[in-house]
Every structure is written in C-alpha cells, then in structure tokens.
N, CA, C and O atoms as a DFTB+ gen file, in Angstrom:
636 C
 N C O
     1  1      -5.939     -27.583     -79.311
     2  2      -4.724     -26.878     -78.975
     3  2      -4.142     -27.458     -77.690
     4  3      -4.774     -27.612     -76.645
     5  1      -3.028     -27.721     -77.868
     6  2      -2.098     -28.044     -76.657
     7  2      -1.304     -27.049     -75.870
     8  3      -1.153     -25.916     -76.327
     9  1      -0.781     -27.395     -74.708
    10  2       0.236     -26.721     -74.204
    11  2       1.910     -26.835     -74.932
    12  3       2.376     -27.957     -75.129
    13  1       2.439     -26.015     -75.168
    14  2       3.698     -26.093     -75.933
    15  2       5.212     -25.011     -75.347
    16  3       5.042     -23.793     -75.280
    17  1       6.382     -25.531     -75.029
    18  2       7.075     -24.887     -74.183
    19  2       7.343     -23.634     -74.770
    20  3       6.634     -23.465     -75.761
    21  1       8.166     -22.609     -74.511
    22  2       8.634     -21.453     -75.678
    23  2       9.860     -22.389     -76.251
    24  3      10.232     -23.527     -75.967
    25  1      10.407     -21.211     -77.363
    26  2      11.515     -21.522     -78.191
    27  2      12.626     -21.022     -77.114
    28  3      13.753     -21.374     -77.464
    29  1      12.601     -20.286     -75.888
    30  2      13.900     -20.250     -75.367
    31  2      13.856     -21.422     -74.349
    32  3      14.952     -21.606     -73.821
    33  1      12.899     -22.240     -73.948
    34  2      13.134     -23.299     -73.721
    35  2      13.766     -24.411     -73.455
    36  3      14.615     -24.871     -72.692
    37  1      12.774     -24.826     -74.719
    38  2      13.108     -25.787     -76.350
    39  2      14.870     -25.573     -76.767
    40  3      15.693     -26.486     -76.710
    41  1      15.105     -24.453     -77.094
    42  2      16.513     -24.421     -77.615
    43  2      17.499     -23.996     -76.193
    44  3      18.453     -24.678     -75.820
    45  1      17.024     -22.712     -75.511
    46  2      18.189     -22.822     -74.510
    47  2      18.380     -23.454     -72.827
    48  3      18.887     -22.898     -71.854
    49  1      17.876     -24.559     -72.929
    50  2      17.796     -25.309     -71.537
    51  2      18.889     -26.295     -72.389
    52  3      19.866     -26.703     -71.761
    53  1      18.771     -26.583     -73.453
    54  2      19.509     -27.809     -74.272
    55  2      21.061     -27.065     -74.458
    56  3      22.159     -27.517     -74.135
    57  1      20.718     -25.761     -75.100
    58  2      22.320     -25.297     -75.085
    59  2      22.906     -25.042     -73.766
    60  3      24.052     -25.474     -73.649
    61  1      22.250     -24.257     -72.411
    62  2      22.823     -24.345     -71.222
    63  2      23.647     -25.586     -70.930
    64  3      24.862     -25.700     -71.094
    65  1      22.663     -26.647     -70.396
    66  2      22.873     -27.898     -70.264
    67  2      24.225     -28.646     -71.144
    68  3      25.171     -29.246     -70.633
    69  1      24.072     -28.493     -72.049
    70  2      25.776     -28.948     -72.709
    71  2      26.451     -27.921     -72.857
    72  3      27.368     -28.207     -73.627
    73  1      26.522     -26.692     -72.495
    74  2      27.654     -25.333     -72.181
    75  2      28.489     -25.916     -70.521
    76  3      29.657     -25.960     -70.132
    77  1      27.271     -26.252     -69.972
    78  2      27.508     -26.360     -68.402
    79  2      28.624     -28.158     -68.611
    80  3      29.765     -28.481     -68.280
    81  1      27.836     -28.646     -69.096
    82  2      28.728     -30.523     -69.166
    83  2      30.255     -30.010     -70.132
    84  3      31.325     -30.311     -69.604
    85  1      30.292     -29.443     -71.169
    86  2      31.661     -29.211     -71.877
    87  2      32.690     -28.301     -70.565
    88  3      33.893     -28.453     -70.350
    89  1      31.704     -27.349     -69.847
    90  2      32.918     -26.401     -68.896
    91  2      33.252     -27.692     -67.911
    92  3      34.453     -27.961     -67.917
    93  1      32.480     -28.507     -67.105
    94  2      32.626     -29.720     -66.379
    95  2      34.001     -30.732     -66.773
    96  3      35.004     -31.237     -66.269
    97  1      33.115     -30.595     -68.274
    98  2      34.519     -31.720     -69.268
    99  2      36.039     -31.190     -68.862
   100  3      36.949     -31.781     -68.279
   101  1      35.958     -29.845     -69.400
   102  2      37.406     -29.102     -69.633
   103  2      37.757     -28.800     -67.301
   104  3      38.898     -28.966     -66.870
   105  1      37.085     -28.571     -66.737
   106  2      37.705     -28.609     -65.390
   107  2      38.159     -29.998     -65.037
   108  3      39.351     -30.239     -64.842
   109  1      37.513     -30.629     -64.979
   110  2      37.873     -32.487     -65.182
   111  2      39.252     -32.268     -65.735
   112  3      40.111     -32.041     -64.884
   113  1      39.685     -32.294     -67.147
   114  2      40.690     -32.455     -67.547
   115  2      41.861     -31.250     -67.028
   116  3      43.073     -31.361     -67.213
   117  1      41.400     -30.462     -66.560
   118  2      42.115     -29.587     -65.351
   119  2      42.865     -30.320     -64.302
   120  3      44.088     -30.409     -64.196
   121  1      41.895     -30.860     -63.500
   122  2      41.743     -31.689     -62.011
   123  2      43.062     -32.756     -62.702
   124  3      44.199     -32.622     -62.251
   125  1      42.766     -33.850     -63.872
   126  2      43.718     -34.706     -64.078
   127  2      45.180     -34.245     -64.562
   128  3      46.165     -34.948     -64.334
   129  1      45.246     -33.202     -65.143
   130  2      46.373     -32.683     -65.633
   131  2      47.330     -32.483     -64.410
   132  3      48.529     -32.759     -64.402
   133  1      46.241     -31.697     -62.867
   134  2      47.136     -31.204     -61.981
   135  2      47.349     -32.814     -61.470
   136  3      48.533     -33.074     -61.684
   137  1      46.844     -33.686     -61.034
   138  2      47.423     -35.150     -60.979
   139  2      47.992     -35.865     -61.326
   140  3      48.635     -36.709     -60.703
   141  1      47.880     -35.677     -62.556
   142  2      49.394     -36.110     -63.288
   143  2      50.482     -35.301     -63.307
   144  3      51.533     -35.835     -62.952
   145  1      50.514     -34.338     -63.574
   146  2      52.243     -33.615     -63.329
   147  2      51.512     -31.957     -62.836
   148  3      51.014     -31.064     -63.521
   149  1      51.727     -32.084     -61.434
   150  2      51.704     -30.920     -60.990
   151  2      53.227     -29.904     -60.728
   152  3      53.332     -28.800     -60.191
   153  1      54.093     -30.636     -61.236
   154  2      55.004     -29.703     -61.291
   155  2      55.713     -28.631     -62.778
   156  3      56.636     -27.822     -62.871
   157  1      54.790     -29.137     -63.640
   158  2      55.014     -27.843     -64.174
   159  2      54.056     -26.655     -63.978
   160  3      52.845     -26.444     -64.034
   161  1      55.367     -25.881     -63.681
   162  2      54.470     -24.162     -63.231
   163  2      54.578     -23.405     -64.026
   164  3      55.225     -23.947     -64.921
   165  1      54.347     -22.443     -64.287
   166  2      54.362     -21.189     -65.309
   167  2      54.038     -20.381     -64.436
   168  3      52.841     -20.299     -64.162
   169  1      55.034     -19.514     -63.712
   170  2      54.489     -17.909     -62.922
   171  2      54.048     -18.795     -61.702
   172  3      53.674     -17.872     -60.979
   173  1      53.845     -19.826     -61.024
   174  2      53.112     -20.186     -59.568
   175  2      52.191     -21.149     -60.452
   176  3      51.785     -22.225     -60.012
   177  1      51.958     -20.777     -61.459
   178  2      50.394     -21.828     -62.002
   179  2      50.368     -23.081     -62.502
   180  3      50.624     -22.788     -63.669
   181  1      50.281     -23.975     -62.505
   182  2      50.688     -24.709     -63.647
   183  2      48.940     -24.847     -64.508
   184  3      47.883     -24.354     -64.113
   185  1      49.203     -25.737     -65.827
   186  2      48.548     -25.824     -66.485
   187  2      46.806     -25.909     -66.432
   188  3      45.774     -25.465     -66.936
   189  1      47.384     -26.879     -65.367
   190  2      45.456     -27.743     -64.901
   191  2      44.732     -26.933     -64.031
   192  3      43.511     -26.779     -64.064
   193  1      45.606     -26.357     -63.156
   194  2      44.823     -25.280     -62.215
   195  2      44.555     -24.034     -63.131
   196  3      43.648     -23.344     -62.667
   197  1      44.904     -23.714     -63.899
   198  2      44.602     -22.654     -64.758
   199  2      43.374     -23.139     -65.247
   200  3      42.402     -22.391     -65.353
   201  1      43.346     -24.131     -65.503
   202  2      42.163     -24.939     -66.400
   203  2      41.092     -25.011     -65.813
   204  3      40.025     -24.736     -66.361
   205  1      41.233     -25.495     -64.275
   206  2      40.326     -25.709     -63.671
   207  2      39.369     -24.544     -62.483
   208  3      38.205     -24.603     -62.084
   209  1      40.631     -23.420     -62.164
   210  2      40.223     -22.575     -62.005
   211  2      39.110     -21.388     -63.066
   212  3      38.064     -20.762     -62.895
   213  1      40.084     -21.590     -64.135
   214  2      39.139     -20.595     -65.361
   215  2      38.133     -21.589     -65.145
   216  3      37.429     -21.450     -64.144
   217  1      37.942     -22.540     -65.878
   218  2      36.406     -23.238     -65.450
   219  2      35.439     -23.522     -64.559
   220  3      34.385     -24.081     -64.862
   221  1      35.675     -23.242     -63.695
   222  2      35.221     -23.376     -62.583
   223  2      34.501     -21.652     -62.731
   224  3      33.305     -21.751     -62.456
   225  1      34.768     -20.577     -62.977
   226  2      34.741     -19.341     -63.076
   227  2      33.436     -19.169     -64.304
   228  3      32.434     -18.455     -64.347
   229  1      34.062     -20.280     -65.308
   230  2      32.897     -19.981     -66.830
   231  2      31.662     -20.647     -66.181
   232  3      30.562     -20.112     -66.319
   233  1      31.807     -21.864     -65.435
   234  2      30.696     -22.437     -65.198
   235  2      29.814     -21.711     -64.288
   236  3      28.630     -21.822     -64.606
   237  1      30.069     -20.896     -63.098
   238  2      29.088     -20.111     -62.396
   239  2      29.101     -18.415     -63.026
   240  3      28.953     -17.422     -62.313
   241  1      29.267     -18.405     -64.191
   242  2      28.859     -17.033     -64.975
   243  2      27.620     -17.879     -65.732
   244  3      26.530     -17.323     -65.867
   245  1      27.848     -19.333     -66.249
   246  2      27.076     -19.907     -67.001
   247  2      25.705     -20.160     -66.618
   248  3      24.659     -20.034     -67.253
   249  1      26.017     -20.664     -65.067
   250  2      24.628     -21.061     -63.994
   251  2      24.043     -19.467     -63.455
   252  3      22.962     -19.261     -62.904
   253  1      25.184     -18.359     -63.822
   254  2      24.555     -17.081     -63.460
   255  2      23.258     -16.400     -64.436
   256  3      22.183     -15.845     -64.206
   257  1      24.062     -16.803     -65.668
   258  2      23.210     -16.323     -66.902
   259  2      21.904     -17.014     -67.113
   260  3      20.811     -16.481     -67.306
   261  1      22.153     -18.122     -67.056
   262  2      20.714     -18.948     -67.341
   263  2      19.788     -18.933     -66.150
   264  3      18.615     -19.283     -66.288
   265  1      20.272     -18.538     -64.973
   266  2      19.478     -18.019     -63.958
   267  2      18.397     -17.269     -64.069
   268  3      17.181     -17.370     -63.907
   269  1      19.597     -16.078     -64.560
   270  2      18.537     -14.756     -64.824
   271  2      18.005     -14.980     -65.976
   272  3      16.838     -14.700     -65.702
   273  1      17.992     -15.427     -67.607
   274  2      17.718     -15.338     -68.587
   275  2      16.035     -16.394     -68.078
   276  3      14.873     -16.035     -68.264
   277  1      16.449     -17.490     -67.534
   278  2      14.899     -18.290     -67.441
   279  2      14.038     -17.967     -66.067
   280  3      13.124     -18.620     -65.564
   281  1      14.772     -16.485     -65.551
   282  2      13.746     -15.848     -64.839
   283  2      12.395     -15.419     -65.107
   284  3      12.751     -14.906     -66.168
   285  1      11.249     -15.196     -65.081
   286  2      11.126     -16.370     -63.519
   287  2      10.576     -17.700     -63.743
   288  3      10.085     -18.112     -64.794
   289  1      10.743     -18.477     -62.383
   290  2      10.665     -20.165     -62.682
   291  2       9.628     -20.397     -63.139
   292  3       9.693     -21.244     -64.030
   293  1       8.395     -19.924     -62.881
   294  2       7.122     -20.270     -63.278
   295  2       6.864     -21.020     -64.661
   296  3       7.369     -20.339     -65.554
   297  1       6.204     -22.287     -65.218
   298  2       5.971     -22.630     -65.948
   299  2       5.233     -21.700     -66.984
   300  3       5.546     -21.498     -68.157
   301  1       3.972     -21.080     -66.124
   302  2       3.534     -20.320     -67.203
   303  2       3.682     -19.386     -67.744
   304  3       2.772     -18.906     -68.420
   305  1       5.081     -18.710     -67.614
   306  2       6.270     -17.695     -68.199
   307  2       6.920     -18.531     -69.246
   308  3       7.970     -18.065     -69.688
   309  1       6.501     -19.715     -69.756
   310  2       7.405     -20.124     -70.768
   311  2       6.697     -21.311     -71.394
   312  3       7.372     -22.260     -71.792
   313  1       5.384     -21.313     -71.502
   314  2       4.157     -21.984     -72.038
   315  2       3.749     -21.353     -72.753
   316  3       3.984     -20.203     -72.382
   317  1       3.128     -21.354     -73.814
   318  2       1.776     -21.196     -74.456
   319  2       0.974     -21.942     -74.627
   320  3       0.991     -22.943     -75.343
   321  1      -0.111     -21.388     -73.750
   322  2      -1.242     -22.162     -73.456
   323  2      -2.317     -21.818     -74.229
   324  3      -2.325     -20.756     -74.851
   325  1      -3.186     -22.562     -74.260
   326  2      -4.354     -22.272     -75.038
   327  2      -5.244     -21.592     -74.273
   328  3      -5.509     -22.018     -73.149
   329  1      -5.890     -20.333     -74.812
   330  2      -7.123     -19.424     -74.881
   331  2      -8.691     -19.687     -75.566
   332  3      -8.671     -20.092     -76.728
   333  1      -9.670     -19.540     -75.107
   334  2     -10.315     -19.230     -75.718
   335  2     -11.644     -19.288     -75.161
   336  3     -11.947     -19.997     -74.201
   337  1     -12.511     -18.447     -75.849
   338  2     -14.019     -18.275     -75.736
   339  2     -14.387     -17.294     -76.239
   340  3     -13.584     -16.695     -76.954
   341  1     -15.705     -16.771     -76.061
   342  2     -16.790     -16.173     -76.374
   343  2     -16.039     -14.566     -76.353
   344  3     -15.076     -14.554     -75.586
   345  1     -16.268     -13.380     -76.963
   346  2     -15.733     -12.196     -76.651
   347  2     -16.630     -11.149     -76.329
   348  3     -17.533     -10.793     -77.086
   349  1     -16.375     -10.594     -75.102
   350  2     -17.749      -9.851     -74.478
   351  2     -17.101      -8.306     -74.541
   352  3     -17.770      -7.416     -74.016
   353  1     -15.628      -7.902     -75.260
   354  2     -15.551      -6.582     -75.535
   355  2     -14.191      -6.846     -76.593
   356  3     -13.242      -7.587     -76.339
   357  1     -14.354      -6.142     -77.662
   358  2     -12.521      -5.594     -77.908
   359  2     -12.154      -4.480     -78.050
   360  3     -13.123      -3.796     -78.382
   361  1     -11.087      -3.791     -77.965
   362  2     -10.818      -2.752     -77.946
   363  2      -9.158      -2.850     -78.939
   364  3      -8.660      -3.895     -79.358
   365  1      -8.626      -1.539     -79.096
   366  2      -7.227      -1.669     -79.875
   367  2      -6.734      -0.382     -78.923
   368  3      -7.422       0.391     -78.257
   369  1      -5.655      -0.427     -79.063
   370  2      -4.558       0.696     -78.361
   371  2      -3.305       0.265     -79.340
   372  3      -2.864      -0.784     -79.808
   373  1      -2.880       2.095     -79.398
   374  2      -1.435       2.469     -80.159
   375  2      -0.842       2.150     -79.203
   376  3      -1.297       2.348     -78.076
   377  1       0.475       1.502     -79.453
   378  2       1.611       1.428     -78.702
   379  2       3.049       2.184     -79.240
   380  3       3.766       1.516     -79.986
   381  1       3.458       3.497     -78.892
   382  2       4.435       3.731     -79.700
   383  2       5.947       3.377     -78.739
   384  3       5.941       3.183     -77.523
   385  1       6.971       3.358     -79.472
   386  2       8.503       3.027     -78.148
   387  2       9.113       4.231     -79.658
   388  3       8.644       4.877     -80.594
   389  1      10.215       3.954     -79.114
   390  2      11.667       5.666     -79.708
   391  2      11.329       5.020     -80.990
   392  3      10.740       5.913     -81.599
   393  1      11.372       3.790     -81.882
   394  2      12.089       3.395     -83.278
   395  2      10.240       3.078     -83.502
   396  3      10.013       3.764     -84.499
   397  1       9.398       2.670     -83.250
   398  2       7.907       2.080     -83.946
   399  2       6.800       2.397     -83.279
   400  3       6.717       3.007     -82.213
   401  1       5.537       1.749     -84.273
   402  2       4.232       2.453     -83.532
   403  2       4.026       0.868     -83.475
   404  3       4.673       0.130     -84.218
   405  1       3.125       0.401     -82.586
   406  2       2.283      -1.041     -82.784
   407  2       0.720      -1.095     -82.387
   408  3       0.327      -0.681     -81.296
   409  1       0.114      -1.480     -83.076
   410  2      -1.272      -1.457     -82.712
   411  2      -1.280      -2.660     -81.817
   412  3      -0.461      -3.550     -82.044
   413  1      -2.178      -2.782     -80.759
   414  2      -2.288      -4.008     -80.152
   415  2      -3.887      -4.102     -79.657
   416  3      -4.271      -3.185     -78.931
   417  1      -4.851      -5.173     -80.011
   418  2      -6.187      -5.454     -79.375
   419  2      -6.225      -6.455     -78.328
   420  3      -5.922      -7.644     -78.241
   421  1      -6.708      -5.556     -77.555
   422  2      -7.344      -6.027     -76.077
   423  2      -8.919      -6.794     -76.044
   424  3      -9.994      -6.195     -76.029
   425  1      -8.751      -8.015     -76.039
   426  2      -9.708      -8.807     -76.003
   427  2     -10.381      -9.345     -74.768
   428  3      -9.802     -10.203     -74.101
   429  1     -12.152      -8.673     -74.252
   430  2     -12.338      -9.237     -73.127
   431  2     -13.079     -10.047     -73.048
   432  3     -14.207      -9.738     -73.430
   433  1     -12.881     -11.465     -72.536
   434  2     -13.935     -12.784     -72.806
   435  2     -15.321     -12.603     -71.468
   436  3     -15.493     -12.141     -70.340
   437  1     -15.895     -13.175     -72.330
   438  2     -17.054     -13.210     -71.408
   439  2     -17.073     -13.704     -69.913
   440  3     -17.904     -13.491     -69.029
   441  1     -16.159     -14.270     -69.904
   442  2     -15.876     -14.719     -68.358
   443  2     -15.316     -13.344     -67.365
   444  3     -15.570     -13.213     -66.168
   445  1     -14.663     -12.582     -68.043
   446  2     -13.926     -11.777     -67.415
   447  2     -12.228     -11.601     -68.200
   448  3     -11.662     -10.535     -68.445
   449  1     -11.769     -12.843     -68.432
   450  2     -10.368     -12.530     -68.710
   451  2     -10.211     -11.710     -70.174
   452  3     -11.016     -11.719     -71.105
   453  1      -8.780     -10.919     -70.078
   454  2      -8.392     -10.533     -70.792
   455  2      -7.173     -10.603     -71.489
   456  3      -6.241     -10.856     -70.726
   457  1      -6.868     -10.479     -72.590
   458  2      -6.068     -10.939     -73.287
   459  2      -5.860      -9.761     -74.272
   460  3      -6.678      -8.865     -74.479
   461  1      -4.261      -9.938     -75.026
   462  2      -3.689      -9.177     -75.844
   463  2      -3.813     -10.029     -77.343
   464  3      -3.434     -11.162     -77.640
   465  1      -4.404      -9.137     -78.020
   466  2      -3.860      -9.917     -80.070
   467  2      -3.156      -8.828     -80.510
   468  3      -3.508      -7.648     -80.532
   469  1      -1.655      -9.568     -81.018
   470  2      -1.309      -8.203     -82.076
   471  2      -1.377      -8.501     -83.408
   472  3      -0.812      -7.860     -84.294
   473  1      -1.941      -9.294     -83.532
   474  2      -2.317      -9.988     -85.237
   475  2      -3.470      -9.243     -85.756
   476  3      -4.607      -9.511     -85.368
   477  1      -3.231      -8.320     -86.615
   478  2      -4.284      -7.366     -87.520
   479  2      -5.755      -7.983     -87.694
   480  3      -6.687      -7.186     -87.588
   481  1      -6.076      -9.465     -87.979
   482  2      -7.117     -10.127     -87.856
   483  2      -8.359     -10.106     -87.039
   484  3      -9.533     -10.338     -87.331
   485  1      -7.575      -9.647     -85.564
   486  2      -8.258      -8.997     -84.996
   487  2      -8.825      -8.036     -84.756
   488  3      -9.539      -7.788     -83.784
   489  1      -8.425      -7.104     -86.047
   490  2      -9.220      -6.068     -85.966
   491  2     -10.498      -6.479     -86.663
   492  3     -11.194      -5.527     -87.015
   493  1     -10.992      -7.765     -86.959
   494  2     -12.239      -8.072     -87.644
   495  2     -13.137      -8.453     -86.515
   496  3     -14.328      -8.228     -86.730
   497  1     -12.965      -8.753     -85.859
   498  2     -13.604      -9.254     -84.886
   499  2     -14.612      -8.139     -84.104
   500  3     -14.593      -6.908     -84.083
   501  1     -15.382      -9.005     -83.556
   502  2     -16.414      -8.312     -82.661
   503  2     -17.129      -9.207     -81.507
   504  3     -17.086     -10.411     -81.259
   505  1     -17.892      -7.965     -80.828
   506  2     -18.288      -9.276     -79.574
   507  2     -19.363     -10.005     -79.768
   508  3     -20.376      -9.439     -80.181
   509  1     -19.369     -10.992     -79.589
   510  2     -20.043     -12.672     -79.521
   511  2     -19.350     -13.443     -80.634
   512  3     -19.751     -14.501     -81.120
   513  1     -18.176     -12.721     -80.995
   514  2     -17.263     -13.523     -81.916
   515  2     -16.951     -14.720     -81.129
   516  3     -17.429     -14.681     -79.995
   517  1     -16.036     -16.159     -81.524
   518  2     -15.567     -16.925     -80.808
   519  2     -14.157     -17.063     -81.076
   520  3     -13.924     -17.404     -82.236
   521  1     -12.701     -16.822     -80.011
   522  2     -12.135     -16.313     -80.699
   523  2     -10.519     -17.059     -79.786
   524  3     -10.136     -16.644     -78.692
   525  1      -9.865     -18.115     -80.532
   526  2      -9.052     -19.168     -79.798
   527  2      -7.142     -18.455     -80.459
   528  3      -6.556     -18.368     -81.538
   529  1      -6.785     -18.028     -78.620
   530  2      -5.574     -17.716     -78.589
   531  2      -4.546     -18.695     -78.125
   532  3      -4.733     -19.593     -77.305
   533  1      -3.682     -18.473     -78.614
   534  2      -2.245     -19.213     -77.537
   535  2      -1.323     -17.991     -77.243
   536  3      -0.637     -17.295     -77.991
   537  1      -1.596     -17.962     -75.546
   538  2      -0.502     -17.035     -74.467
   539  2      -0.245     -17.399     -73.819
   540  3      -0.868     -18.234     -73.163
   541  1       1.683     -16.655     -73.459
   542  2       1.880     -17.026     -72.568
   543  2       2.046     -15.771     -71.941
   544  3       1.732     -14.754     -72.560
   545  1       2.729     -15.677     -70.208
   546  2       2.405     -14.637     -69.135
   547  2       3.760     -13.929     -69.811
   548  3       4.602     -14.326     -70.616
   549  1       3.568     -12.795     -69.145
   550  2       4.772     -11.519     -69.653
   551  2       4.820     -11.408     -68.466
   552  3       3.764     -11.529     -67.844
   553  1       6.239     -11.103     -67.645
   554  2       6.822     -10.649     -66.732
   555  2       7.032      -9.239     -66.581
   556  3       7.916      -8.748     -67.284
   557  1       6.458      -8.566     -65.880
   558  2       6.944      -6.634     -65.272
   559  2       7.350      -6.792     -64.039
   560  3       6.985      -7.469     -63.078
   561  1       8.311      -5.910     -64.289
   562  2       8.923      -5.308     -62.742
   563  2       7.849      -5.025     -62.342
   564  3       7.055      -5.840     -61.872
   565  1       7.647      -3.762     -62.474
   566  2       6.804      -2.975     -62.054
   567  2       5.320      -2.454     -61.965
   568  3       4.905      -1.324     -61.707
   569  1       4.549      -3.783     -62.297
   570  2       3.306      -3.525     -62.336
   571  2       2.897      -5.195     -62.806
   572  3       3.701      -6.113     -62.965
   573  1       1.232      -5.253     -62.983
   574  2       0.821      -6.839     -62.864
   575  2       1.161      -7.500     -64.385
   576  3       0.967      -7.077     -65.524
   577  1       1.683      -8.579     -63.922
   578  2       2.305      -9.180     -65.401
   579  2       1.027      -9.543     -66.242
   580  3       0.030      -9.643     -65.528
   581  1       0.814      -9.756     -67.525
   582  2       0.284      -9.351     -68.692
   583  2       0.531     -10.678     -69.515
   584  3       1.489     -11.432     -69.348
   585  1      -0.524     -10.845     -70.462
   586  2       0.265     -11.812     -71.739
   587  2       0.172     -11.905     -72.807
   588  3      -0.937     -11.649     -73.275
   589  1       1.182     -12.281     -73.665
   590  2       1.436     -12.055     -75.154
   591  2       0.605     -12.882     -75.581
   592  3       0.273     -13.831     -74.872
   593  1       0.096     -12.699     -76.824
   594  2      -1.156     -13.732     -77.124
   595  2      -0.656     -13.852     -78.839
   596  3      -0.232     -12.945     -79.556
   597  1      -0.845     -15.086     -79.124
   598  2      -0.982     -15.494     -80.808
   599  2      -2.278     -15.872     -81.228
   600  3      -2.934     -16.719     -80.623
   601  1      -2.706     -15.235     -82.316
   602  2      -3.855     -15.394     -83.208
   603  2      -4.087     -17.050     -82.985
   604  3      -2.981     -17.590     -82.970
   605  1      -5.017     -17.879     -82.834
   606  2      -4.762     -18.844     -83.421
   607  2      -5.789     -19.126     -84.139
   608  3      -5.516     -19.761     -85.158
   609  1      -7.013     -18.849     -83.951
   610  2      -8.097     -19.198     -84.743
   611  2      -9.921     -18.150     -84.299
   612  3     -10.414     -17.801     -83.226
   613  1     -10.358     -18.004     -85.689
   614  2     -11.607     -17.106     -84.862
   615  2     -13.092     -17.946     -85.421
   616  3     -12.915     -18.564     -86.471
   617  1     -14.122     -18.004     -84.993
   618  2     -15.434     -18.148     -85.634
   619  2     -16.298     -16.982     -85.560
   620  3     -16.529     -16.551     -84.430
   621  1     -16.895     -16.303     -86.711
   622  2     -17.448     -15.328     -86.636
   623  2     -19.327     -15.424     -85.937
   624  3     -19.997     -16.395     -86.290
   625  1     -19.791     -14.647     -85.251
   626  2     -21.261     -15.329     -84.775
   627  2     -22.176     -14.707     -85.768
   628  3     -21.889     -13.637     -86.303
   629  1     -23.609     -15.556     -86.103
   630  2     -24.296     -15.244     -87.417
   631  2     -24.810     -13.583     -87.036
   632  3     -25.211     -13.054     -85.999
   633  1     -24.650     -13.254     -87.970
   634  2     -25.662     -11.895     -87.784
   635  2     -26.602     -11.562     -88.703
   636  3     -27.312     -10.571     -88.529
C-alpha cells in the first residue's frame, strides 16, 4: 500500500488552478482593452475596467474559497495513508445524526493506535486479527482530530 492524495485534491487543486489562470486570462484582456481605447465609457466605466475590476474581485473570492475548502494545510488531511497491524481490541459504536444511524468500529492496534472502520467486514474481526487500513486525519473544531479509515485488507489469526 502506498500513500495516495484525496479526490479533492486530485480533482480540485487542478480545477482551482485553471479557475484562477482563466480569471487572470479575462483581467489581462481587461488591462488591454483599457489600453487600447480607454475612451469608451458607459456611466464613468468603460469596458476593460469593468473587466478587470470584476476579475480581479472573482479571483480573490476564488483564492478565498480554495483557502478555506483545502483547510487545513497539512498533508495528512488529504492523504491516505496506509495502516496496519496486529489488533489488540475492537469495539463498534452507533452513530445516529437527524436523517441516519451508522455503525462505526473502533479498532485498537497493539501498539496503541486507534483507528475508525465503517466497512461491515469489520464486524468479523477480532483481536490478534491482522488488519490493513488506508486513513486519512479528520479535522474538528472542537476537540482532537480523528481518522476516517477504509477497509483495505484483513488476515484472520489461526484458532
């Protein structure tokens, strides 16, 4: 198992990045419009400053959004990394919110760490199972961040 980025990533560092170069494009052609004929006005405005002002405006809502959306910087907020070892407890907890219920198992490795599975599979499991996740960290306001974990593979120990 490798390290692998997330899908908001992967897809939105690529869409930012050419949202941000097309608003660039269209202020550019702002900037030249007002250089070439700054005397047509409409109301005080003319064309290019309209252009370049509105753009100038989309582009730091744009650098605002992707700010907060790939909050926070940390790599390992947007990795999935590989897990795994030996399991020295599991446990399951209901999770209910207003619209669903979710079961989720709490997996504790023999080292100490702990980890989340919400893949039903895990309810087969037991300890001295061997039992290989990919997570990445979950961000809370308000309390110690946590991480989402994917099934990825288990070995059962002989009994």
């Amino acid at each position: 198992m490798t390290t692998k980025w997330s899908l908001g990533v992967i897809i939105g560092l690529p869409v930012t990045i050419l949202i941000c170069v097309l608003i660039l494009v269209f202020i550019g052609y702002g900037v030249y419009l007002i250089r070439r004929d700054g005397a047509h006005e409409y109301g005080g405005w003319s064309i290019g400053l309209m252009a370049t002002v509105g753009g100038t405006v989309c582009l730091i809502i744009a650098v605002v959004i992707a700010a907060v959306a790939f909050f926070p910087y940390k790599a390992e907020y947007h990795q999935w990394r590989p897990v795994n070892g030996t399991i020295a407890h599991i446990s399951s907890r209901i999770l209910g919110t207003s619209d669903s219920i979710n079961q989720r198992f709490v997996v504790e490795f023999t080292d100490g760490r702990l980890r989340s599975c919400d893949d039903t599979r895990c309810a087969l499991l037991h300890e001295g199972d061997w039992l290989a996740l990919s997570c990445k960290r979950y961000w809370q306001y308000s309390g110690d961040s946590g991480y989402d974990c994917n099934y990825v593979e288990a070995r059962r120990r002989q009994r």
